[in-house]
N, CA and C atoms as an extended XYZ file, in Angstrom:
567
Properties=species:S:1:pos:R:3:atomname:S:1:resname:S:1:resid:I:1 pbc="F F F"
N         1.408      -33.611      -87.895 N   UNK     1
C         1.276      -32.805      -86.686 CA  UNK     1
C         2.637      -32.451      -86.110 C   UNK     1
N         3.654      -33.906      -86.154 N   UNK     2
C         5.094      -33.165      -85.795 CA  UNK     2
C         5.874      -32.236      -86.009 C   UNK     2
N         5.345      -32.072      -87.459 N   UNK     3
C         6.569      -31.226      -87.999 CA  UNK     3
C         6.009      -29.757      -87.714 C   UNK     3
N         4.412      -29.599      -88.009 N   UNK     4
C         3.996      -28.309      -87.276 CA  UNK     4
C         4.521      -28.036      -86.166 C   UNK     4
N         4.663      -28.628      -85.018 N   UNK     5
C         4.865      -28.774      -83.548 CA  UNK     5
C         6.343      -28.047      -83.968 C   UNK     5
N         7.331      -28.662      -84.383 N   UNK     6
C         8.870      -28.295      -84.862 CA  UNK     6
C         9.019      -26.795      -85.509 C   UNK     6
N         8.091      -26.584      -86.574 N   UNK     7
C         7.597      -25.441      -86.803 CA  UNK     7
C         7.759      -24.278      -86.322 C   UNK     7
N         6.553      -24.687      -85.212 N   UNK     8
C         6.242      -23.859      -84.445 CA  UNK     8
C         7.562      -23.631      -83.059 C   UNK     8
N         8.137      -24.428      -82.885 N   UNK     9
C         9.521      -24.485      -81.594 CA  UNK     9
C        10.398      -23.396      -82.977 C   UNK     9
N        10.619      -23.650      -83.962 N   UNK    10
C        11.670      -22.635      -84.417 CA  UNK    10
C        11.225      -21.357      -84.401 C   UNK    10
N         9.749      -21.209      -84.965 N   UNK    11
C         9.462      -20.092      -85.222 CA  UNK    11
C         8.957      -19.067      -83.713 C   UNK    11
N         9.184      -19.566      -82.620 N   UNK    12
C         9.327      -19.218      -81.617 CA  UNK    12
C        10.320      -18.752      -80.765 C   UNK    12
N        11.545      -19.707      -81.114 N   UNK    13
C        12.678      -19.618      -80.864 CA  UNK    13
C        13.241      -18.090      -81.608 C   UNK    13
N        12.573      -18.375      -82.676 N   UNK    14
C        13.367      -17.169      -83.825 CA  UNK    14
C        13.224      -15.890      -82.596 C   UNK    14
N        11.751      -15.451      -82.833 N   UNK    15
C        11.041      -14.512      -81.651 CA  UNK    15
C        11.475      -14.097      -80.655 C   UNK    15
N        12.071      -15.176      -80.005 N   UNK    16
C        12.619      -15.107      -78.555 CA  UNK    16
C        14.076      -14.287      -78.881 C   UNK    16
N        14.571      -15.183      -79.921 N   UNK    17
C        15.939      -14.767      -80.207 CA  UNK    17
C        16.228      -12.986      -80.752 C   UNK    17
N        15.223      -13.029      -81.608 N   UNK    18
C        15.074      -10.843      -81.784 CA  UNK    18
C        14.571      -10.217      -80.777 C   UNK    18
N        13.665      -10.886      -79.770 N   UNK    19
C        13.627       -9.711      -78.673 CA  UNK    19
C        14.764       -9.616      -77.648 C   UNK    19
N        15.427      -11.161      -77.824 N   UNK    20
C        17.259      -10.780      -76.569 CA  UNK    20
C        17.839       -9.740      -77.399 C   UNK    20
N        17.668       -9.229      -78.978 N   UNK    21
C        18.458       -8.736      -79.684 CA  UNK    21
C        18.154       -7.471      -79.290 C   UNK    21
N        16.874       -6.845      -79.017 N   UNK    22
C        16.538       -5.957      -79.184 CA  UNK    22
C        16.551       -5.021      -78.216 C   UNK    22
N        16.265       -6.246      -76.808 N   UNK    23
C        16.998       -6.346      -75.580 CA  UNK    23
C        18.159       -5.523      -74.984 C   UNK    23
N        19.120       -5.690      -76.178 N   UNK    24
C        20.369       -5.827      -76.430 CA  UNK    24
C        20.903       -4.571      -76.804 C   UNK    24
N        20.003       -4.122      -77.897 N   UNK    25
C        20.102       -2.561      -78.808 CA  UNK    25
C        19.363       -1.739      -77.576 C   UNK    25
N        18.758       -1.683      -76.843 N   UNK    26
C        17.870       -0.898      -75.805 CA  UNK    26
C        18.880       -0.644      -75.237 C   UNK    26
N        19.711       -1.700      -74.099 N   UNK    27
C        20.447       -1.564      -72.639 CA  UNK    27
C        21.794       -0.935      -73.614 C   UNK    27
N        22.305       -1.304      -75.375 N   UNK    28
C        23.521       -0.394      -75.513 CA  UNK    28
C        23.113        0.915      -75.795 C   UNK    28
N        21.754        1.131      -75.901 N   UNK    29
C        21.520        2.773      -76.544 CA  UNK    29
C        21.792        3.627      -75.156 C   UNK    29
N        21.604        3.111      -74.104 N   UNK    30
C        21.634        3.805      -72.485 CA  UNK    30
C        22.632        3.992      -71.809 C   UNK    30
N        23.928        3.426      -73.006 N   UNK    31
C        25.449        3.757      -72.428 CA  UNK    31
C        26.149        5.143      -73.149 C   UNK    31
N        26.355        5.859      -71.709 N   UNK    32
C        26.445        7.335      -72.511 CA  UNK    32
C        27.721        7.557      -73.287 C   UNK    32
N        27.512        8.140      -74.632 N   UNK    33
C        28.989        8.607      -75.387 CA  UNK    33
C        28.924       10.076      -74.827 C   UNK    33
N        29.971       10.481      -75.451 N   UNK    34
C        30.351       11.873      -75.706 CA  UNK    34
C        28.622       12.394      -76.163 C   UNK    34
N        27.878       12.138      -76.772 N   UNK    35
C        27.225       12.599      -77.257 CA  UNK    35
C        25.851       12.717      -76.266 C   UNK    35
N        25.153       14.018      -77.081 N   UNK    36
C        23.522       13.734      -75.994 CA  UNK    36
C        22.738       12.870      -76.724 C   UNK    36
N        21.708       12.011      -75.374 N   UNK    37
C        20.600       11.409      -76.721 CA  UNK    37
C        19.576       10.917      -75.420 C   UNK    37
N        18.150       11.772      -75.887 N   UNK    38
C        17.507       11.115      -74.980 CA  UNK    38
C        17.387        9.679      -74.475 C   UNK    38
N        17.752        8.784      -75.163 N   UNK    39
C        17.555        7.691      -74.878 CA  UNK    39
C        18.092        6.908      -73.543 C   UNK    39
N        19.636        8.180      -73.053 N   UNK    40
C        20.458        8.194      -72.221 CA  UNK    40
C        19.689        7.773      -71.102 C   UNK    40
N        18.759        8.767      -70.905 N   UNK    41
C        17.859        8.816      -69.320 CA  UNK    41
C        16.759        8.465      -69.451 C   UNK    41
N        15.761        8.464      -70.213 N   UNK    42
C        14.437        8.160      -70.969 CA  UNK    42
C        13.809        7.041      -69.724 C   UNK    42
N        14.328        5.816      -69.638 N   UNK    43
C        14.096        4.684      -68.471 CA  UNK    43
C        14.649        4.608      -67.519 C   UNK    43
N        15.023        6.007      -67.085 N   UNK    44
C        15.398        6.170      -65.656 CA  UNK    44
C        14.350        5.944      -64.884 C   UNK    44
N        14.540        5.006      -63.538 N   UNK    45
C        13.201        4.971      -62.748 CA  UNK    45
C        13.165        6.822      -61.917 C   UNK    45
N        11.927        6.894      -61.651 N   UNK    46
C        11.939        8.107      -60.665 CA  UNK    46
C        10.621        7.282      -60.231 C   UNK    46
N        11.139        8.102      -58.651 N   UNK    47
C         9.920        7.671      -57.669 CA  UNK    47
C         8.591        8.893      -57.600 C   UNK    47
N         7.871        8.113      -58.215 N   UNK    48
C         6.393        9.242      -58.156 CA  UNK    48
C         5.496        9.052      -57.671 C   UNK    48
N         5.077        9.406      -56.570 N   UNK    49
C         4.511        9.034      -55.548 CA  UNK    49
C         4.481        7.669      -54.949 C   UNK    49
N         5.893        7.336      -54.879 N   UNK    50
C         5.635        5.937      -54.080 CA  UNK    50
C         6.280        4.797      -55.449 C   UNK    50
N         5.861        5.297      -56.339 N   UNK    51
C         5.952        4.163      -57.852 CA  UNK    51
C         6.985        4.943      -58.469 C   UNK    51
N         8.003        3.758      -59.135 N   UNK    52
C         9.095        4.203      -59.876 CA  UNK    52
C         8.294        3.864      -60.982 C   UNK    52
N         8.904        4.948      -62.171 N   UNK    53
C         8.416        5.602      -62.977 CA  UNK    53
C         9.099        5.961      -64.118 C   UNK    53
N         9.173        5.140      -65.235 N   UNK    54
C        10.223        5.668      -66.386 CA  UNK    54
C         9.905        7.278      -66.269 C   UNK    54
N        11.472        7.957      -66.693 N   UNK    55
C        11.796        9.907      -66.652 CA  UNK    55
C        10.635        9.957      -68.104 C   UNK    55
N        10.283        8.860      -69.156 N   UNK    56
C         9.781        9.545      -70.275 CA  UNK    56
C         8.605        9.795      -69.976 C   UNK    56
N         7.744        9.151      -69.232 N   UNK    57
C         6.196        9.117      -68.972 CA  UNK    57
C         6.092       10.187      -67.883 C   UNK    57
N         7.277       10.827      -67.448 N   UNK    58
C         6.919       12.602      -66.440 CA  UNK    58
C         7.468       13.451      -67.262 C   UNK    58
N         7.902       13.011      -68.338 N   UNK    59
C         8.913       14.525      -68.749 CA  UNK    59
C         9.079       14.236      -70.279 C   UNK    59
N         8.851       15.897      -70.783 N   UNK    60
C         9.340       15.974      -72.302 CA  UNK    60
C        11.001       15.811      -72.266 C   UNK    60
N        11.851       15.172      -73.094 N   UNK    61
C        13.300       15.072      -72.963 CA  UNK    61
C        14.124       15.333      -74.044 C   UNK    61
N        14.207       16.426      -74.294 N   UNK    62
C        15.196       16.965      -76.037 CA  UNK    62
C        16.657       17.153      -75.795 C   UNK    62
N        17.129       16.823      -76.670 N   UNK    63
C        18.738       17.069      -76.973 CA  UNK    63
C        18.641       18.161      -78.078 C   UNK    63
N        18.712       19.440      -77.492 N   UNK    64
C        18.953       20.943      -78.478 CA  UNK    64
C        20.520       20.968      -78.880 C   UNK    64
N        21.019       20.858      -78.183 N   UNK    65
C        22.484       20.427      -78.313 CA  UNK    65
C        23.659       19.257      -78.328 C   UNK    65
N        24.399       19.087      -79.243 N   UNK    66
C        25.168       17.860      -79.263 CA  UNK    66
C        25.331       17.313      -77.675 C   UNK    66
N        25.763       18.077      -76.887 N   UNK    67
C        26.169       17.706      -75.481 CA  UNK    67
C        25.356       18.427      -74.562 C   UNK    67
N        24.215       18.529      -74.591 N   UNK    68
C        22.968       19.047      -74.022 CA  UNK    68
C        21.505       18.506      -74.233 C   UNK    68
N        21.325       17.670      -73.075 N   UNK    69
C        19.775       17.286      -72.969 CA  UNK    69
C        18.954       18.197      -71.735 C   UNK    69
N        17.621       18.398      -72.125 N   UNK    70
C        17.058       19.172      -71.476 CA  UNK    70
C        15.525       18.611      -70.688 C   UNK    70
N        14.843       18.625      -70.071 N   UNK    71
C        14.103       17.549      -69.221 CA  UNK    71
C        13.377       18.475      -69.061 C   UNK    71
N        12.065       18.421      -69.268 N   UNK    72
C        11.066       19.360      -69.122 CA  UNK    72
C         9.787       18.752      -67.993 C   UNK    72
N         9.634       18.687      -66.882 N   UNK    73
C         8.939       17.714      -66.503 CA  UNK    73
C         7.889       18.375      -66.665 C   UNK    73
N         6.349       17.265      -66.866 N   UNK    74
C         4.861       17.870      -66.806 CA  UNK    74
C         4.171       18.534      -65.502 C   UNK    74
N         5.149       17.969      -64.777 N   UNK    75
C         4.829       18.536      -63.172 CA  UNK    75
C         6.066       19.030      -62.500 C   UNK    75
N         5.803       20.307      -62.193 N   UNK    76
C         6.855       20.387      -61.476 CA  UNK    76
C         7.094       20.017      -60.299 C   UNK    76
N         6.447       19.574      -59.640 N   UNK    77
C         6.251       18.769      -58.513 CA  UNK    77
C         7.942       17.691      -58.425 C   UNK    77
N         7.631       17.132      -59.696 N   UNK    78
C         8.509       15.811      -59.893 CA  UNK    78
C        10.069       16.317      -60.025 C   UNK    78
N        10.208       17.732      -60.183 N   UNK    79
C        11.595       18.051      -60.548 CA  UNK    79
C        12.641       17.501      -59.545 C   UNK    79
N        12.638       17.536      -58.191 N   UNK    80
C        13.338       16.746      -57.201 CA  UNK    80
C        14.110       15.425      -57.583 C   UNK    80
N        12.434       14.915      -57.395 N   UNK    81
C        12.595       13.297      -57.883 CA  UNK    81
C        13.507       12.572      -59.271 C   UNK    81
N        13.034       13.637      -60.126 N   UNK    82
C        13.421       13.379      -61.292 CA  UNK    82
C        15.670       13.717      -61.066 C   UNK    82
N        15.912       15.178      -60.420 N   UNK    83
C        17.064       15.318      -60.189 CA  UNK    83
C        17.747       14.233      -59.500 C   UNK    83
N        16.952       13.981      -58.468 N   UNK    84
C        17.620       12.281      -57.356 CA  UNK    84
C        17.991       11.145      -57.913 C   UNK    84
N        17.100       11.122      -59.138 N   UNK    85
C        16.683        9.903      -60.012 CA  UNK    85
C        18.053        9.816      -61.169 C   UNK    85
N        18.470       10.690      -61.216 N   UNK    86
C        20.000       11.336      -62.083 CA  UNK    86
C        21.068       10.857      -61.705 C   UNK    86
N        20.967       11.764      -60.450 N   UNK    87
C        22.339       11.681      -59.181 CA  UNK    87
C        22.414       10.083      -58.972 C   UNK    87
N        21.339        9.722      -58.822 N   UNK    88
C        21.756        7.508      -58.301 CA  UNK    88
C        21.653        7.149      -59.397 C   UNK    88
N        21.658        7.627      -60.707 N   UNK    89
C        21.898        6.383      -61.781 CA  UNK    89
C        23.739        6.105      -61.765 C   UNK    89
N        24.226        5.405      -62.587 N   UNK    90
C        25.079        4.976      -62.491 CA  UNK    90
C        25.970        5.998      -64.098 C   UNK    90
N        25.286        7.204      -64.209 N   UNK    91
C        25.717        8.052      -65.178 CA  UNK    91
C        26.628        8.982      -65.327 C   UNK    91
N        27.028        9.115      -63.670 N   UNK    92
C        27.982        9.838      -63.730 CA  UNK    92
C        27.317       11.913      -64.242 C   UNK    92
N        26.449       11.895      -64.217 N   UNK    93
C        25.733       13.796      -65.121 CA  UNK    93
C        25.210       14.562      -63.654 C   UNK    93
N        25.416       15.604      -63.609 N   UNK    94
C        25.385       16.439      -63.075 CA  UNK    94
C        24.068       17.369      -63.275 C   UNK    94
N        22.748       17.257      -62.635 N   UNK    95
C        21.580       17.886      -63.360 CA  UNK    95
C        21.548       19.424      -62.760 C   UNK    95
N        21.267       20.283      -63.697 N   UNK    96
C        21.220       21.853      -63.204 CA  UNK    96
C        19.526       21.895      -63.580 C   UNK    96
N        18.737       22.502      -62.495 N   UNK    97
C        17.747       22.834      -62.000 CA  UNK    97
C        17.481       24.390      -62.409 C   UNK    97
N        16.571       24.970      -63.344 N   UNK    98
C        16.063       26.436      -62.827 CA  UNK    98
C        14.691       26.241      -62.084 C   UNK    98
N        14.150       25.545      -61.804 N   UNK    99
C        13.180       25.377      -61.089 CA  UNK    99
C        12.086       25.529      -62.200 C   UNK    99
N        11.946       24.975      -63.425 N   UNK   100
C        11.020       24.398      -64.371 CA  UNK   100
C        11.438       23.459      -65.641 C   UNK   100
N        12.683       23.336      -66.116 N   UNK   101
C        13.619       22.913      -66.459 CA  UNK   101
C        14.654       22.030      -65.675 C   UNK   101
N        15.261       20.981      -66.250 N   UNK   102
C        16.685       20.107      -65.670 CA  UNK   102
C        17.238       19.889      -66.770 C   UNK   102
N        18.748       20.900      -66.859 N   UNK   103
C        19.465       21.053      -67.876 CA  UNK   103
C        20.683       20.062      -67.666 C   UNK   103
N        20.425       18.867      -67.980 N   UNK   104
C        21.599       18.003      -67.835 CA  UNK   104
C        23.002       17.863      -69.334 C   UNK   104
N        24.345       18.491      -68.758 N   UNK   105
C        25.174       19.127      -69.380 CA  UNK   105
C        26.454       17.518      -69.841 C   UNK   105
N        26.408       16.931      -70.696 N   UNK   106
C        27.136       15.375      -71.022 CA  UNK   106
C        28.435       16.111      -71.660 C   UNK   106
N        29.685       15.539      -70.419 N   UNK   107
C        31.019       16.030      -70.517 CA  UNK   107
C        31.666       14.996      -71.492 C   UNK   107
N        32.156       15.503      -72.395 N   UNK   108
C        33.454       14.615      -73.297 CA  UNK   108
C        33.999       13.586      -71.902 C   UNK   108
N        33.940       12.384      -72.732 N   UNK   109
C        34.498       11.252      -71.907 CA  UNK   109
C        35.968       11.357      -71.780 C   UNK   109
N        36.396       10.350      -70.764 N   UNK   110
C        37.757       10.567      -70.645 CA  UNK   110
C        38.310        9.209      -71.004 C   UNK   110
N        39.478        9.326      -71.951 N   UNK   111
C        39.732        7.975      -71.901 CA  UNK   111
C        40.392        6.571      -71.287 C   UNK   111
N        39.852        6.642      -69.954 N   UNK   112
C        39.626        5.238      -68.885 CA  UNK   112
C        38.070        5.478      -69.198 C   UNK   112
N        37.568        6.726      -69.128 N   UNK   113
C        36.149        6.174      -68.699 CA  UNK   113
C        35.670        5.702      -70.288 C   UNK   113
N        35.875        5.731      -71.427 N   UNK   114
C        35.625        5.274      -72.655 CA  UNK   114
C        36.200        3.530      -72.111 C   UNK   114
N        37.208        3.384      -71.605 N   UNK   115
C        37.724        1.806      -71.845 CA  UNK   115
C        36.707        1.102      -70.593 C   UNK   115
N        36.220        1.893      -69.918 N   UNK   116
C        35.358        0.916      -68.773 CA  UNK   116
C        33.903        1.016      -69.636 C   UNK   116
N        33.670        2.170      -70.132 N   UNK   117
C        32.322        1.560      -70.980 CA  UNK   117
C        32.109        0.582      -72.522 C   UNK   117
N        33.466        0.280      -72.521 N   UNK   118
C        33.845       -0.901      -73.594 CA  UNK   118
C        33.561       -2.181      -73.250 C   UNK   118
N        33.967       -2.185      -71.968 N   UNK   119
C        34.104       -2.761      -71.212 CA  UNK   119
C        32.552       -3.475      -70.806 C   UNK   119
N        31.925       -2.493      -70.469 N   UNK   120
C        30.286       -2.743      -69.774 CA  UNK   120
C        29.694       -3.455      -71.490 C   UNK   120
N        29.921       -2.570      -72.584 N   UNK   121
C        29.374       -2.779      -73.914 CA  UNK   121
C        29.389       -4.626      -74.184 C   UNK   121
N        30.911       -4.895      -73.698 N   UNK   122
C        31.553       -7.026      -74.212 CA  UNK   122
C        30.372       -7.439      -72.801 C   UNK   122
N        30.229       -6.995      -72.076 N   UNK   123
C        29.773       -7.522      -70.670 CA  UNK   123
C        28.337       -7.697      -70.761 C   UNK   123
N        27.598       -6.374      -71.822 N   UNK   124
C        26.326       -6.627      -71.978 CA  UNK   124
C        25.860       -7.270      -73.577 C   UNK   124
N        27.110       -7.473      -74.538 N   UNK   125
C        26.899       -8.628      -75.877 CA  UNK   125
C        27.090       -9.479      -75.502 C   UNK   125
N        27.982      -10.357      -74.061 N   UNK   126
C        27.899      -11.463      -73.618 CA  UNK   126
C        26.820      -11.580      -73.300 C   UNK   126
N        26.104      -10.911      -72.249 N   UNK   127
C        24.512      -11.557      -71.748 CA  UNK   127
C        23.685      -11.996      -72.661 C   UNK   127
N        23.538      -10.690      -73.956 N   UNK   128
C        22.730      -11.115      -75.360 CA  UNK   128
C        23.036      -12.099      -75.819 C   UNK   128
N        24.388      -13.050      -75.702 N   UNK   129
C        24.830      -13.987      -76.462 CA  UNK   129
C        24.398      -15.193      -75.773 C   UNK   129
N        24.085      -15.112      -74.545 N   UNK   130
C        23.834      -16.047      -73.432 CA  UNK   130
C        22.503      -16.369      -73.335 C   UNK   130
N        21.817      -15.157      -73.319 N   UNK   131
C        20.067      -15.323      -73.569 CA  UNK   131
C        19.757      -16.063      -75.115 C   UNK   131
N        20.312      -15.507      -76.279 N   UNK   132
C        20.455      -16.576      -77.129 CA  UNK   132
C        20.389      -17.837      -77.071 C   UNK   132
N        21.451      -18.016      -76.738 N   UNK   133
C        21.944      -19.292      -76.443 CA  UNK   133
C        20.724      -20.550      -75.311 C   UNK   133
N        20.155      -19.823      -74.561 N   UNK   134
C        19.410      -20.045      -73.768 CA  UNK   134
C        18.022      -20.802      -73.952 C   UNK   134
N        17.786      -20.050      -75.292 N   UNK   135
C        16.329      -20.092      -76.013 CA  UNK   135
C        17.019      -20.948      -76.873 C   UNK   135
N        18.206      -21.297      -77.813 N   UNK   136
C        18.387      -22.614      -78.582 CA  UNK   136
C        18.521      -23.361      -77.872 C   UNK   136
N        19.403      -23.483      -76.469 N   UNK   137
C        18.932      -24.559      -75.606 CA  UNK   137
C        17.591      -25.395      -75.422 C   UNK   137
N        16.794      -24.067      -75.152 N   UNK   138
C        15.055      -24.924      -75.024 CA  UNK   138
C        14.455      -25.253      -76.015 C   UNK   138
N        14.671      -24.808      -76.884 N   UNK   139
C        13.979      -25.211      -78.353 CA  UNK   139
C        14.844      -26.938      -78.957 C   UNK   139
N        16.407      -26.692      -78.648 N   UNK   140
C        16.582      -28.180      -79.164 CA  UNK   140
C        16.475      -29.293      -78.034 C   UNK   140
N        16.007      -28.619      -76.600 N   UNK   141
C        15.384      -30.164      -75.799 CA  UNK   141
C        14.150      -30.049      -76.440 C   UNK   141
N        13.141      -29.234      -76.497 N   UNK   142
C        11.759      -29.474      -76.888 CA  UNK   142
C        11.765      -30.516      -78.703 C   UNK   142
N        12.953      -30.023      -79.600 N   UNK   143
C        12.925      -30.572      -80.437 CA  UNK   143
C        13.263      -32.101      -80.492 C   UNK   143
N        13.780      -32.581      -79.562 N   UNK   144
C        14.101      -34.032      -78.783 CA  UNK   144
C        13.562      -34.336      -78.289 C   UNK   144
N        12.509      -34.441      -77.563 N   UNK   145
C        11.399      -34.720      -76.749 CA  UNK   145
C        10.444      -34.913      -78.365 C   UNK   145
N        10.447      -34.001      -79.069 N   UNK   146
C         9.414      -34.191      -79.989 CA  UNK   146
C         9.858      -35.899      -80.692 C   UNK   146
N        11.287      -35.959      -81.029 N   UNK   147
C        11.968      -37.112      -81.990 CA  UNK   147
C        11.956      -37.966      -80.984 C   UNK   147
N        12.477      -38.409      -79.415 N   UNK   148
C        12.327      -39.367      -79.060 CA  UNK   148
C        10.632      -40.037      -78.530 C   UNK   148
N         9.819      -38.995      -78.232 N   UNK   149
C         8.201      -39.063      -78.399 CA  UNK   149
C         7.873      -40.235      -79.653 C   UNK   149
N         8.785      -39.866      -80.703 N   UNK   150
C         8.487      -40.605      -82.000 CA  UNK   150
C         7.473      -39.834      -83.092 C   UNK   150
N         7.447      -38.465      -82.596 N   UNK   151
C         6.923      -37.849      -83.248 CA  UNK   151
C         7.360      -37.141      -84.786 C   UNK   151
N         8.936      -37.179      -84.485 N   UNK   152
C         9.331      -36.568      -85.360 CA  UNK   152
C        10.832      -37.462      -85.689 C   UNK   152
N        10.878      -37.678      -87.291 N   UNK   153
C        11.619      -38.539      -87.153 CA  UNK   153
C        13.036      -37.971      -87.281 C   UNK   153
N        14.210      -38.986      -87.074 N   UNK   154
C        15.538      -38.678      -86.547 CA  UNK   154
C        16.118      -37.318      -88.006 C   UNK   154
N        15.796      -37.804      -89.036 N   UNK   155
C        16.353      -36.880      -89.766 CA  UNK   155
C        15.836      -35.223      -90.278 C   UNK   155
N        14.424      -35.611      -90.056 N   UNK   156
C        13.910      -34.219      -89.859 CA  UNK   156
C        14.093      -33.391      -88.650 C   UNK   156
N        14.601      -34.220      -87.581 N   UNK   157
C        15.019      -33.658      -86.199 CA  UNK   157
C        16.285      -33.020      -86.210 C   UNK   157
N        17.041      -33.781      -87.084 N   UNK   158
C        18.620      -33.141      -87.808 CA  UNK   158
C        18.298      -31.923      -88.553 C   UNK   158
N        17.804      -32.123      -89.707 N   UNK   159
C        17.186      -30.915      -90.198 CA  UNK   159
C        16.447      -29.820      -89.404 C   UNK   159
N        15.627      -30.049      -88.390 N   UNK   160
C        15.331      -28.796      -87.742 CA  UNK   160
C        16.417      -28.224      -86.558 C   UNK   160
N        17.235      -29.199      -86.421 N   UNK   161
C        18.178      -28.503      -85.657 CA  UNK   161
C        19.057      -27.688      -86.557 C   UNK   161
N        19.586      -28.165      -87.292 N   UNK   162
C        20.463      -27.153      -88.469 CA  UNK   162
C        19.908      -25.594      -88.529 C   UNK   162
N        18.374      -25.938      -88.879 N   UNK   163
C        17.937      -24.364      -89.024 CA  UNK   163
C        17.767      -23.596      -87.629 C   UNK   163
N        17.917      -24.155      -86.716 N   UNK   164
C        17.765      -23.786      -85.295 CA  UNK   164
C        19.702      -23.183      -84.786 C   UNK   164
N        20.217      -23.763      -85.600 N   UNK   165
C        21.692      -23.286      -85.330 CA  UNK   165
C        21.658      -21.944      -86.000 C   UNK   165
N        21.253      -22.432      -87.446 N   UNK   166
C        21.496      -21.499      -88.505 CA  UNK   166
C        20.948      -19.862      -87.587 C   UNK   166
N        20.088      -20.183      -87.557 N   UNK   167
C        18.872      -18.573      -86.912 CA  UNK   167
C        19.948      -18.354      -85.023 C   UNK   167
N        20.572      -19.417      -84.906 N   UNK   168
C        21.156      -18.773      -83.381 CA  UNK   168
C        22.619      -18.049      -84.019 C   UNK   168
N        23.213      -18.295      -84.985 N   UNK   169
C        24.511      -17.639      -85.369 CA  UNK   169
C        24.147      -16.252      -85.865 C   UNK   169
N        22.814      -16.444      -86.607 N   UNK   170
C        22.687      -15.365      -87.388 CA  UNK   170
C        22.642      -14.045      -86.105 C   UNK   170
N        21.550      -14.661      -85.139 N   UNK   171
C        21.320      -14.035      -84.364 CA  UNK   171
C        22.354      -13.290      -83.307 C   UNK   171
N        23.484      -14.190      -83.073 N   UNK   172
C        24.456      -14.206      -81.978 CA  UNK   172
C        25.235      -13.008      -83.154 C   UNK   172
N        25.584      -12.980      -84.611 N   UNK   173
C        26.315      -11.965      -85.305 CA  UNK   173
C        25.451      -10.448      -85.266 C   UNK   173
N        24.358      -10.626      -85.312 N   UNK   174
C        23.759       -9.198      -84.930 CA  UNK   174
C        23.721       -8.648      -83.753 C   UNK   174
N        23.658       -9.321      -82.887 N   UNK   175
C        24.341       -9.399      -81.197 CA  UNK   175
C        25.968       -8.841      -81.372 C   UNK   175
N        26.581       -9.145      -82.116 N   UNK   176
C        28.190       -8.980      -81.763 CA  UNK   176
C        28.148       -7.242      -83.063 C   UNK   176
N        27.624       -7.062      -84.030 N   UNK   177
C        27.540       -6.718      -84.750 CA  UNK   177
C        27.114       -5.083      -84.012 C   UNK   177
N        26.125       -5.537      -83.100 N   UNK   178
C        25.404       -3.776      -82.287 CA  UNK   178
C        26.584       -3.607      -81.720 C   UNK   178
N        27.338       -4.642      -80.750 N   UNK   179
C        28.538       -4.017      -79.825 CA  UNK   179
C        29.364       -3.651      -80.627 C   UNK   179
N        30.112       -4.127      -81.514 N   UNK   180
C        30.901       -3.475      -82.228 CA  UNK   180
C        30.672       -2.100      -82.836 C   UNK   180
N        29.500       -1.660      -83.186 N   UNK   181
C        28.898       -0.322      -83.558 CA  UNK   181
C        28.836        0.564      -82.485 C   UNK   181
N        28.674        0.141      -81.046 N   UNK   182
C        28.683        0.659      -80.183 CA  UNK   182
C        29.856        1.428      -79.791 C   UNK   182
N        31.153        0.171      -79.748 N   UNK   183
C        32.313        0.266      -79.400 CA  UNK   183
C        32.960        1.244      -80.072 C   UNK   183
N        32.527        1.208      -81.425 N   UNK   184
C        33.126        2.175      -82.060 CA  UNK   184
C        32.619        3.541      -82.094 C   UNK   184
N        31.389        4.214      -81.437 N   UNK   185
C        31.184        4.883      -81.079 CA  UNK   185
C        31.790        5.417      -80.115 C   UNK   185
N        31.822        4.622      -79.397 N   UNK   186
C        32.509        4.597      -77.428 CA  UNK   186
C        34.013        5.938      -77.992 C   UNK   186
N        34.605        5.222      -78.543 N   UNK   187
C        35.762        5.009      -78.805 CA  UNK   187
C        36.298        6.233      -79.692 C   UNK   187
N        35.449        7.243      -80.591 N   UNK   188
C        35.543        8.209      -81.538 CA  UNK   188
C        35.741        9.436      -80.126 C   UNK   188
N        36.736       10.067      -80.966 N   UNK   189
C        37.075       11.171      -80.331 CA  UNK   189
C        36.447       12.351      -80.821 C   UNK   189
């Protein structure tokens, strides 16, 4: 029964550990390059009637152009909201309105503003590395509690910690592995 129990703490842990990852690949896809990409604004909240509201669930959102995304909302009602919802993100874009359309125009970065979003990129692979870290924390008290319980004995407790390291490095290098892909995006002229 112990070693199921152990089992089951890694193979949980694993879980925990790809969704901080994925976590991870989400919040770097939302840091803007030079380039357009819906993904930029996609989980922008907008307030719709009262309820904030990811921009994807009011609005079609295409990039026709390298440095051109275009926002089509289903209502035009929401075009306001959706423009307000722009202006207070922390994006720095400028939305142009024809009054059925929001043609938001993504300026070549400048380079301070490339080194402060390098910057945000180490700031948000630290957190991923931390939430990691977080979930091998709980998994090797739960795996100690299992061995001093007497459930599981001292050397299979060694052994499941090993593979519990093994799956947090692997994990923490695909973590360091997105920022670096990122960075080097950031960073292309």
């Amino acid at each position: 029964m112990s070693a199921k129990q152990a089992d089951e703490i890694l193979s949980s842990a694993e879980v925990k550990m790809l969704k901080a990852i994925e976590a991870l690949e989400h919040d770097l896809a939302s840091i803007r390059t030079g380039r357009a990409s819906p993904t930029l604004v996609e989980h922008l909240k907008v307030d719709y009637f009262g309820t904030p509201t990811p921009l994807n669930q009011l609005a079609g959102i295409s990039a026709p152009e390298s440095r051109l995304l275009v926002i089509q909302p289903w209502d035009r009602g929401t075009l306001k909201a959706i423009e307000k919802s722009i202006l207070q993100s922390e994006l720095g874009l400028n939305p142009a309105s024809d009054g059925v359309v929001i043609r938001l125009p993504i300026p070549a970065l400048t380079e301070e503003r490339r080194r402060e979003l390098v910057k945000l990129v180490h700031r948000r692979v630290e957190e991923g590395r931390v939430a990691i870290r977080n979930v091998r924390r709980d998994a090797h008290e739960h795996l100690r509690r299992l061995q001093k319980g007497g459930e599981l004995a001292e050397d299979d407790e060694r052994r499941y910690q090993e593979r519990l390291q093994k799956t947090t490095d692997e994990s923490i290098a695909a973590a360091e592995e997105g920022g670096a892909a990122k960075e080097k995006e950031l960073l292309e002229v």
